[in-house]
C-alpha positions as CSV (number, residue, x, y, z in Angstrom):
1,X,0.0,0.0,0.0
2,X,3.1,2.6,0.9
3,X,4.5,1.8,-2.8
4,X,1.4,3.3,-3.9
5,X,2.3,6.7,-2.6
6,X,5.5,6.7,-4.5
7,X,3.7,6.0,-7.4
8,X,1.2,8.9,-7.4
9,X,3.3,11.8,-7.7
10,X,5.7,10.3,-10.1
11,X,2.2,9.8,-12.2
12,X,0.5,13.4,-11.2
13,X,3.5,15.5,-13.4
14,X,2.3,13.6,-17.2
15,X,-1.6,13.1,-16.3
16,X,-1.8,16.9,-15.4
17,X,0.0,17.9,-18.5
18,X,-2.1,15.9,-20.7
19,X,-5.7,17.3,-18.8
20,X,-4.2,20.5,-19.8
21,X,-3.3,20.0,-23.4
22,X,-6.7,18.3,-23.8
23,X,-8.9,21.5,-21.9
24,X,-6.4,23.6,-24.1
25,X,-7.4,21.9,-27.8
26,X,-11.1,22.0,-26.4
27,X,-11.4,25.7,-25.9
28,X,-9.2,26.5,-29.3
29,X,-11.5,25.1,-31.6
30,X,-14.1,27.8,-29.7
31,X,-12.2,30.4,-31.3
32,X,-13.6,30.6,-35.0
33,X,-12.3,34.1,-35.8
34,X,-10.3,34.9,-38.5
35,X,-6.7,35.1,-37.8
36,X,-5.3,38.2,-37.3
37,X,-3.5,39.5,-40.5
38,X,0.3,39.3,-40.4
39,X,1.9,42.9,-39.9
40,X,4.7,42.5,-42.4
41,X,2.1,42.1,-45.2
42,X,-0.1,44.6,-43.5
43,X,3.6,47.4,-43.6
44,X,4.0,46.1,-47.0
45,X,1.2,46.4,-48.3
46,X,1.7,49.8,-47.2
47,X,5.1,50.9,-48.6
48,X,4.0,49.6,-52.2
49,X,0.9,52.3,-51.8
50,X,3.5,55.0,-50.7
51,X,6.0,54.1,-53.9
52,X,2.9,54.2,-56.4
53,X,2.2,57.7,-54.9
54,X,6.1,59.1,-54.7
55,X,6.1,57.6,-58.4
56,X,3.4,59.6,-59.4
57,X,4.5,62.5,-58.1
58,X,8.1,62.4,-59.5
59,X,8.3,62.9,-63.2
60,X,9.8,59.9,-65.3
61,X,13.7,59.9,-66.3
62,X,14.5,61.2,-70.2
63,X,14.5,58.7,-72.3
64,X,17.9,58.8,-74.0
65,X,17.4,55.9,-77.0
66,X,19.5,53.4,-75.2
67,X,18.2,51.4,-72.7
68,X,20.2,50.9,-69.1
């Protein structure tokens, strides 16, 4: 009966973590929102808006008959 007690603890460390894991994949399939959009595409999306202006404002190079 005693060797039971040592056995309980060593067994409480994995059973907790996988209750957890299993209350944590429960309550993410709750969450049906769209995911957030990434900010790199989001501060790209911007700076290609900011060169189409700049290159509207800026009036095109000379052409020279050769190409570069």
């Amino acid at each position: 009966m005693s060797q039971i007690l040592y056995v309980l603890p060593a067994l409480a460390c994995p059973v907790g973590m996988g209750a957890m894991m299993w209350f944590m994949m429960r309550s993410g399939n709750k969450n049906t929102a769209a995911p957030a959009a990434d900010p790199r595409e989001q501060e790209l999306a911007s700076l290609r808006e900011e060169i189409a202006d700049l290159r509207k404002k800026v009036p095109a190079p000379a052409q020279r008959g050769h190409t570069p």
